[in-house]
C-alpha positions in Angstrom: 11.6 -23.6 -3.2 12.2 -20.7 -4.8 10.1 -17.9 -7.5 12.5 -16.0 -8.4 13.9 -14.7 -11.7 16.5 -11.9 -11.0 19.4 -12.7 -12.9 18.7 -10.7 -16.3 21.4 -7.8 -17.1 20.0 -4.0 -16.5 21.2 -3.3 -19.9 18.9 -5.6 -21.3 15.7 -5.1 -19.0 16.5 -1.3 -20.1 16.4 -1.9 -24.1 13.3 -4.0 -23.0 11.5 -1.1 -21.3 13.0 1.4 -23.8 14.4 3.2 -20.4 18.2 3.7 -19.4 20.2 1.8 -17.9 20.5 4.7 -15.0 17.0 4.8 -14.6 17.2 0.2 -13.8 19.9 0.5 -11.8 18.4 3.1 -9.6 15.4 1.1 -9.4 17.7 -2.5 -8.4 19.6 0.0 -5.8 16.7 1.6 -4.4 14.3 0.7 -1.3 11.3 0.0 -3.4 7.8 -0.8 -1.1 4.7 -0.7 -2.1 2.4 0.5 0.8 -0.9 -1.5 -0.9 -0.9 -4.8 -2.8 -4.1 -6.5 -2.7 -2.8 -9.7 -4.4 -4.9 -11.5 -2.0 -8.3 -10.6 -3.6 -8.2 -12.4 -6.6 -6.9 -15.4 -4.6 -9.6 -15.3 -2.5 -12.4 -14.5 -5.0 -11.7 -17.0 -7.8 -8.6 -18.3 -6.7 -6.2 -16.7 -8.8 -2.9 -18.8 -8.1 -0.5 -15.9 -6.7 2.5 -18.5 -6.8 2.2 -18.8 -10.8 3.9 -16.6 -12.5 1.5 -15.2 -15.0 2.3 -13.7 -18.5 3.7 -9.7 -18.1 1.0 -7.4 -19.3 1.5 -5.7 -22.4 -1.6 -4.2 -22.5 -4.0 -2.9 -19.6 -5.9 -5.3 -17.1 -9.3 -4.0 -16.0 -9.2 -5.4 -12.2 -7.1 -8.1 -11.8 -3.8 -9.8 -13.3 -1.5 -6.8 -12.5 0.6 -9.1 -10.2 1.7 -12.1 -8.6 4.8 -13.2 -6.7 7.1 -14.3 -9.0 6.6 -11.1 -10.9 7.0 -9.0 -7.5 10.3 -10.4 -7.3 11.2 -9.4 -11.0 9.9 -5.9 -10.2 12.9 -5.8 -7.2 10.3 -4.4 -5.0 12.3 -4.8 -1.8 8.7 -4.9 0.6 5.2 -5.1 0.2 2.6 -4.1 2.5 0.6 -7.3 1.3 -2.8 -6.8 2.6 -6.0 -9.0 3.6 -9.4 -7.1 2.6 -12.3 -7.5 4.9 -15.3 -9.2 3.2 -17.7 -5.9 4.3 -20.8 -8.4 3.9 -19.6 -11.5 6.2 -21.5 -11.5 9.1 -20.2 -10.3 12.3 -20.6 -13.9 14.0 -17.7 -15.3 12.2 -15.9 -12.1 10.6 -12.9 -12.4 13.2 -12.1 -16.4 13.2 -12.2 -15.9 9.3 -10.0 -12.9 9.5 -7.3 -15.1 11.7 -7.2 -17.8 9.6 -6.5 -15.7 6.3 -3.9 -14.0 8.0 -1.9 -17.6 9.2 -2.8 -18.8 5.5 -0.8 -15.8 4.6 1.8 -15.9 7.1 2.3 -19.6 6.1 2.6 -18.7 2.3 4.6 -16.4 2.4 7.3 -17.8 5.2 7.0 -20.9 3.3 8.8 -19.2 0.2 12.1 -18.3 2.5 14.6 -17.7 -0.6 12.1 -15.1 -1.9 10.2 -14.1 0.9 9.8 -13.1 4.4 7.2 -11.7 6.9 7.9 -8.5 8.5 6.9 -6.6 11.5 9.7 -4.8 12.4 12.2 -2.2 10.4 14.7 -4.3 11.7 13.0 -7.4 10.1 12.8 -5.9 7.4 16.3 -4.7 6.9 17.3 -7.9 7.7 15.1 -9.9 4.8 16.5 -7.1 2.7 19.9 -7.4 3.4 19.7 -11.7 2.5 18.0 -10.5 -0.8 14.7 -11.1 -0.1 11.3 -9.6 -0.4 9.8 -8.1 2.7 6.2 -8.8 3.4 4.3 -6.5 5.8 1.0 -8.2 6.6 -1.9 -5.7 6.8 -5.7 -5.9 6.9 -8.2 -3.1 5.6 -11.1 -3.0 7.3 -10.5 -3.3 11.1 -14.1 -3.8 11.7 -12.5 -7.5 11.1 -11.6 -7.4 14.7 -14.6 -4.8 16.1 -16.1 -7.7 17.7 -13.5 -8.3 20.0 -11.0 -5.4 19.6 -8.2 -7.1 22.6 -7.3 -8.7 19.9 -5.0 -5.8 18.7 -2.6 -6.5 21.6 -1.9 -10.0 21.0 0.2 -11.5 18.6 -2.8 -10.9 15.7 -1.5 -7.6 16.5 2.2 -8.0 16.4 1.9 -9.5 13.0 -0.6 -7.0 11.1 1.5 -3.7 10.7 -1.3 -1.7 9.8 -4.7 -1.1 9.4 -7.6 0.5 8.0 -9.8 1.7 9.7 -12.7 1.6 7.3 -13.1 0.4 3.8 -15.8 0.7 1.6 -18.6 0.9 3.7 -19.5 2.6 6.6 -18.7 0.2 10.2 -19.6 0.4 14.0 -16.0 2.0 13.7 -16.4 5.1 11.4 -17.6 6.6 8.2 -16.4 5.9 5.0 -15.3 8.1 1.8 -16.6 6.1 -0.2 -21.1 7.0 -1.7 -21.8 3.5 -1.0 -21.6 4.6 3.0 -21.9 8.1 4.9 -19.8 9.9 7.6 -20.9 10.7 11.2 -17.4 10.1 12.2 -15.6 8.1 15.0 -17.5 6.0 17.1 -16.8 5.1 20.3 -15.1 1.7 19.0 -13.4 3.6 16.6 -11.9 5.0 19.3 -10.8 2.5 21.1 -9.3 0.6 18.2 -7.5 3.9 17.3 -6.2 3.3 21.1 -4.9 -0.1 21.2 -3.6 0.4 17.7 -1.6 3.4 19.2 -0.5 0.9 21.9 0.2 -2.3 19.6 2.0 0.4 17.6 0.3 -0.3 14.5 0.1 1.7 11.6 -3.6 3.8 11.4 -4.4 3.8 7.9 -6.9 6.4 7.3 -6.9 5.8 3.6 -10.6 5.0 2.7 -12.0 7.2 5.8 -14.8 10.0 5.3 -13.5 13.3 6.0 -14.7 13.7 10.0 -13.7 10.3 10.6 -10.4 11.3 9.8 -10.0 14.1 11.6 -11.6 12.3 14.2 -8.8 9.3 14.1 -6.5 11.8 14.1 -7.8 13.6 17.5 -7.3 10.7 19.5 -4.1 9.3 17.9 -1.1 9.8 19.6 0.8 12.8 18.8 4.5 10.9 19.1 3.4 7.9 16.7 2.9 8.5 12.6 -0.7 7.8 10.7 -0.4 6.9 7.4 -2.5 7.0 4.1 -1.1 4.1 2.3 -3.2 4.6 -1.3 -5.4 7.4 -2.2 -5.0 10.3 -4.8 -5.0 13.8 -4.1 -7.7 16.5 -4.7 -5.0 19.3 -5.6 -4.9 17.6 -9.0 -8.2 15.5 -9.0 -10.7 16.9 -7.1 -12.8 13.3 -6.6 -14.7 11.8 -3.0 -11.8 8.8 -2.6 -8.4 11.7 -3.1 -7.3 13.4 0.0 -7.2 17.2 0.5 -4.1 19.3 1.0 -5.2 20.2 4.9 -5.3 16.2 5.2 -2.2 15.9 3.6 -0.5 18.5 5.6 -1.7 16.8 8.7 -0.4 13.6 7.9 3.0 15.3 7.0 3.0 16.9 10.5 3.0 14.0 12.1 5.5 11.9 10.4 3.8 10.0 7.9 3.5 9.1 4.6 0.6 9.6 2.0 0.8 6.8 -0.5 -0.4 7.1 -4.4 -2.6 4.6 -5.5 -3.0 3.6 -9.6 -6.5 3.4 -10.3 -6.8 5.7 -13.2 -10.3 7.5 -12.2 -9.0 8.7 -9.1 -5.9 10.0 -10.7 -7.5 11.9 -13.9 -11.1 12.2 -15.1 -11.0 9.1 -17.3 -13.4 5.9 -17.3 -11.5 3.4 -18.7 -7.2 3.3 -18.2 -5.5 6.9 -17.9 -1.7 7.6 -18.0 0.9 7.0 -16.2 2.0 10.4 -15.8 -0.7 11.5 -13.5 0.7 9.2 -11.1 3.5 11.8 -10.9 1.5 14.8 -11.1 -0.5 13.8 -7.7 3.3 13.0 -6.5 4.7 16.4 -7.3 1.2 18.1 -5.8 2.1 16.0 -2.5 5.4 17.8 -2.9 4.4 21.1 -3.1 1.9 21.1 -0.2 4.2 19.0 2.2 7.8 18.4 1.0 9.3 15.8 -0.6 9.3 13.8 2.6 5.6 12.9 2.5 4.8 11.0 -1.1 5.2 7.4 -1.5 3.5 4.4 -4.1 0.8 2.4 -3.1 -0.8 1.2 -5.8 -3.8 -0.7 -4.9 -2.7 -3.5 -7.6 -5.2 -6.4 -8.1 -7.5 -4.0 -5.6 -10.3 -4.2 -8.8 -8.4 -1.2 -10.1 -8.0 -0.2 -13.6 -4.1 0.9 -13.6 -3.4 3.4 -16.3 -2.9 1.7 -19.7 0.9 2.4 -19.7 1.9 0.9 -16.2 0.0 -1.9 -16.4 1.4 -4.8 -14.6 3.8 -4.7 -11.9 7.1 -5.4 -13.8 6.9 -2.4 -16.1 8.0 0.1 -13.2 12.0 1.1 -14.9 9.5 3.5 -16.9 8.2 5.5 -14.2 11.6 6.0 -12.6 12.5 7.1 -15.9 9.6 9.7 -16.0 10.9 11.1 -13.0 14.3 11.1 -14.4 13.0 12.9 -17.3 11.3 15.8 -14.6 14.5 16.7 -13.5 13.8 14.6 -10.1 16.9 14.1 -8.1 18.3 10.6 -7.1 17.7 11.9 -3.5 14.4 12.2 -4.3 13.6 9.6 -6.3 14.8 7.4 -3.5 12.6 9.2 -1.0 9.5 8.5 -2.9 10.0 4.9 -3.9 10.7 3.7 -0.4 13.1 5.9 2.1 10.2 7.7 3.1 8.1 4.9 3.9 11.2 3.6 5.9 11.3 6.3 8.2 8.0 6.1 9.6 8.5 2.6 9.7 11.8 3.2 11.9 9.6 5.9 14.2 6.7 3.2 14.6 8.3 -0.4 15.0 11.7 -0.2 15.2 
């Protein structure tokens, strides 16, 4: 079986978009991964069929619709960090059987889709799903109070399939505290710690997007100093000075390490709006990244189909030609460009799971 729709001309998806054709083809040539789709949400709430390929958006979606996998494909995003959100409210009793079998039910999807698709948890798997022409998916899970109850289970091959994970979401866990006014942050708890641990040794990804301020300084005192933490979707509070962005200490610290800060779409974090805000500020938390840590650091993670409201003009998946040709238009060099859509990304990738 397969999804996929990649055989229009880049002349024509560029009169399309009203871009150029050099801004397309950069995009087609380019390592473009998006460090936070949350597809799975809407499949799992109301069963939003993620195999359909829905209608493009031509005007914002409040929430849901921004994507699907047909329409991933058609965007040439070359990986995905597709992740599995932990239901904060399930009770503990059954919160890690459930988590298992949505990650298989992924695993299974998504491997059951091999023109289009394939599961990666390696750099070298996914340069070689690349390299056949197929999207990479990176399984991830935010929340890893999904495993709390039993946190061996990091080591096994649960753990060698999730590349990364959160350590917190939403609400505050017997792990740490979160960003977010719906919880508070005493920090790392002992737990906390030694998931940070066997993440360290599983050589997962430590997400530390969503975590209160001393839990993630906290994290990052018992992480390993050889392995890189990553922020896969937040905003930054250089340019929007809001309780979910990171600050430029965090950023920096994340930079020191190796890693990559990833910016996420939903327009209230990014400007202060309350319905859809504007693509551009996507760029303008980018360019901040790059001023307080080097052009190394920024990446996309945009929290699609996360219950976000993207900003009016990016809002589906497919229409991304336009923000490579915004950063065209800022004088951003292909170098860079690169960097930012995937390359970085990449190399902490490389450093982590080779």
């Amino acid at each position: 079986m397969s999804i996929a729709r990649l055989d229009e001309p880049a002349a024509d998806r560029a009169a399309a978009q009203g871009v150029s054709v050099e801004a397309v083809e950069l995009l087609d040539d380019a390592h473009f991964i998006d460090l936070h789709l949350d597809l799975e949400v809407p499949v799992r709430l109301y069963g939003y069929d993620p195999l359909h390929r829905h209608p493009t958006a031509t005007r914002p979606k409040i929430w849901f619709g921004h994507t699907d996998l047909p329409r991933v494909r058609e965007a040439r995003m070359t990986g995905v960090m597709y992740d599995i959100a932990t239901n904060p409210i399930r009770p503990m009793g059954n919160r890690l059987a459930t988590t298992q079998a949505n990650v298989q039910r992924v695993v299974e999807r998504l491997e059951g889709l091999p023109a289009d698709f394939g599961v990666a948890r390696t750099r070298s798997d996914y340069d070689r799903i690349v390299a056949d022409g197929r999207t990479a998916c990176l399984i991830t899970l935010q929340g890893a109070n999904a495993v709390s109850a039993d946190p061996s289970v990091i080591e096994t091959e649960l753990g060698q399939t999730l590349v990364r994970m959160t350590l917190v979401h939403l609400t505050t866990s017997d792990l740490g505290g979160t960003s977010s006014p719906l919880g508070f942050d005493k920090g790392l708890t002992a737990k906390g710690r030694e998931v940070v641990e066997r993440m360290n040794a599983a050589r997962m990804f430590v997400d530390l997007a969503h975590a209160g301020v001393k839990t993630f300084w906290d994290a990052l005192e018992v992480h390993t100093s050889d392995l890189p933490p990553i922020v896969t979707h937040t905003g930054v509070r250089g340019v929007r000075d809001h309780w979910r962005n990171l600050d430029d200490d965090q950023i920096r610290a994340i930079a020191d390490r190796g890693g990559v800060v990833g910016v996420m779409y939903q327009s209230n974090f990014l400007e202060p709006v309350y319905t859809w805000g504007r693509r551009a500020s996507i760029l303008d938390h980018i360019e901040h990244i790059i001023e307080v840590a080097g052009e190394d650091v920024p990446a996309i993670g945009t929290d699609y189909d996360g219950m976000i409201i993207p900003p009016g003009d990016l809002p589906d998946v497919t229409h991304h030609a336009v923000l490579v040709q915004d950063m065209l238009d800022r004088g951003w060099s292909e170098a860079r460009i690169r960097k930012i859509l995937g390359e970085n990304f990449l190399r902490s990738f490389a450093e982590i799971r080779p």
